[in-house]
N, C-alpha and C positions, 0 to 999 in steps of 0.2 A: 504494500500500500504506500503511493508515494504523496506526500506530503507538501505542502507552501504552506509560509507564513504571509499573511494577508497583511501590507504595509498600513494600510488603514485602520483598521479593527486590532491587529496585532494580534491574531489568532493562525494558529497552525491546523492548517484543514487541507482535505483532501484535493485533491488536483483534480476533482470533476465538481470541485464548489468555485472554479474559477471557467473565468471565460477564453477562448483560446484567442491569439494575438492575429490578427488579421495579415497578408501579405504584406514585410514592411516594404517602405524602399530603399534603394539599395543608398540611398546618401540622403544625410539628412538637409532639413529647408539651407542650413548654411551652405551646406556644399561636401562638407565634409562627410565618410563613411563611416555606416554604425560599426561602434567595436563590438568586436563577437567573443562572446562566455562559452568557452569551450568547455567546459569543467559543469558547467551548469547549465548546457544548452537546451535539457530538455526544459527545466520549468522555464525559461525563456521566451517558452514557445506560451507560454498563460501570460496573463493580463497581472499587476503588479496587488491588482484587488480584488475580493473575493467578489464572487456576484451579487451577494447580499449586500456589500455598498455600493458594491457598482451600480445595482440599480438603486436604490436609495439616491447614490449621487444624479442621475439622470433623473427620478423622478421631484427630485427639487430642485432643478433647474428647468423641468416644464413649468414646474409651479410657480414658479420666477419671470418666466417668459413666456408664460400662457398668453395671452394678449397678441405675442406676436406670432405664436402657433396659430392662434384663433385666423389672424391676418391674412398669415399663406394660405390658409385653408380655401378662406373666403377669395381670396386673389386666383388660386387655382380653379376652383369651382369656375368664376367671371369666365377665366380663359377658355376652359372645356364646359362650358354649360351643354352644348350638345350632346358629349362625352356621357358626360355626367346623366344626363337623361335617358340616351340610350341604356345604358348600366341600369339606371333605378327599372326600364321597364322591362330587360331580363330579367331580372330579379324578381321581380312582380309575376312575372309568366313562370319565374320555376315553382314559388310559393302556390302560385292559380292551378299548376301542373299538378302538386303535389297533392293539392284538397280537393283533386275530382276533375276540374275544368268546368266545371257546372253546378247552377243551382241546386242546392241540395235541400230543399225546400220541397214537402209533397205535396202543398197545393200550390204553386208555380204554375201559373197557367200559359207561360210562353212556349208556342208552336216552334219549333223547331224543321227545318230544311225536309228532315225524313221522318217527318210525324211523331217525333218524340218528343216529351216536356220537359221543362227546364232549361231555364238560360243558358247559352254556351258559349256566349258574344265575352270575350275577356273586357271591354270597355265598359259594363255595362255592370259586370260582377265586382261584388264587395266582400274584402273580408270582413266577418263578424265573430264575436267573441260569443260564443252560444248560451252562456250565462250571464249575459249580460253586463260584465265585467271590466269592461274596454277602457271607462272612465279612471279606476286605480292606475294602469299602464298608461295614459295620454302622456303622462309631462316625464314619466322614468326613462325613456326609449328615444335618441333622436330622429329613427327611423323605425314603425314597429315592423316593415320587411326585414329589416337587420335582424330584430329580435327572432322573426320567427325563422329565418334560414337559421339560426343557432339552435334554437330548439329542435329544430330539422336534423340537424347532426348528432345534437346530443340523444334526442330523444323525441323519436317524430309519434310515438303512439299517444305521446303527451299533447302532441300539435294537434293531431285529430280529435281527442278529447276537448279541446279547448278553445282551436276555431273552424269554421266551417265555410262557404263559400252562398253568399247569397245575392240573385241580381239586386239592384236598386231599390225597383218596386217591392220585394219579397223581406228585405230587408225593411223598411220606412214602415211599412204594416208590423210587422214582429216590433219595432220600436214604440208604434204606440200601444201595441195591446200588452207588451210587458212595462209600459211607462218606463225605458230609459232613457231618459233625459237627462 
């Protein structure tokens, strides 16, 4: 078991509690070539701090300069808005994919192409939280397509349990006859 002292914390811990050093370059910004530790070349190859301040150190300095993550965000977004949309409405179609394609509603009165019911127009279909529930999740989530592809991965019989796939109309009727407002 081979072992590093973490210069930060000052703790001796294992060498899969550090991060590995990425491809340096071969001379540093001055000009000058890194010196090489022959004697110690392997832990060389890890990061000088363990991962538990390393990230610690990263996450207090988003914390620092959240405003200016906020910024790029928002400035990338502007540049790729197209991007960006095409993206949110894949994502849309794997989630619509996943809960049927269709209203899942039995009195759904929409005629369909080859005489079947239920909505199947993706424009037209909503997700709905089947207990009515959607209100607690509004302001947790800043997308809830995000939330549900996670839940899709972690655990999609939960997804089915939880939301279901209802046109427009099928939907706005269920809202007022269970009063969710």
């Amino acid at each position: 078991m081979k072992t590093k002292v973490c210069t930060k914390c000052k703790k001796n811990k294992r060498l899969q509690n550090f991060y590995k050093r990425s491809a340096r370059k071969s001379r540093s910004k001055y000009g000058k070539p890194y010196k090489k530790h022959s004697d110690n070349q392997e832990k060389e190859e890890y990061q000088q701090w363990c991962k538990d301040c390393f990230n610690q150190k990263c996450h207090n300095y988003y914390l620092k300069h959240k405003d200016k993550y906020k910024q790029r965000a928002t400035n990338w977004k502007k540049l790729h808005r197209e991007e960006h949309r095409e993206q949110a409405k894949k994502e849309r179609m794997r989630v619509v994919t996943f809960l049927g394609g269709k209203c899942s509603s039995p009195n759904c009165k929409w005629a369909n192409d080859d005489d079947s019911y239920g909505c199947n127009d993706p424009r037209a279909l909503q997700i709905d939280h089947i207990n009515g529930d959607g209100y607690k999740y509004k302001n947790s989530y800043k997308s809830e397509i995000y939330y549900i592809l996670k839940l899709i991965k972690e655990n999609p019989d939960k997804v089915r349990k939880k939301f279901q796939l209802l046109c427009a109309n099928c939907n706005w009727i269920k809202r007022a006859e269970n009063h969710e407002y």
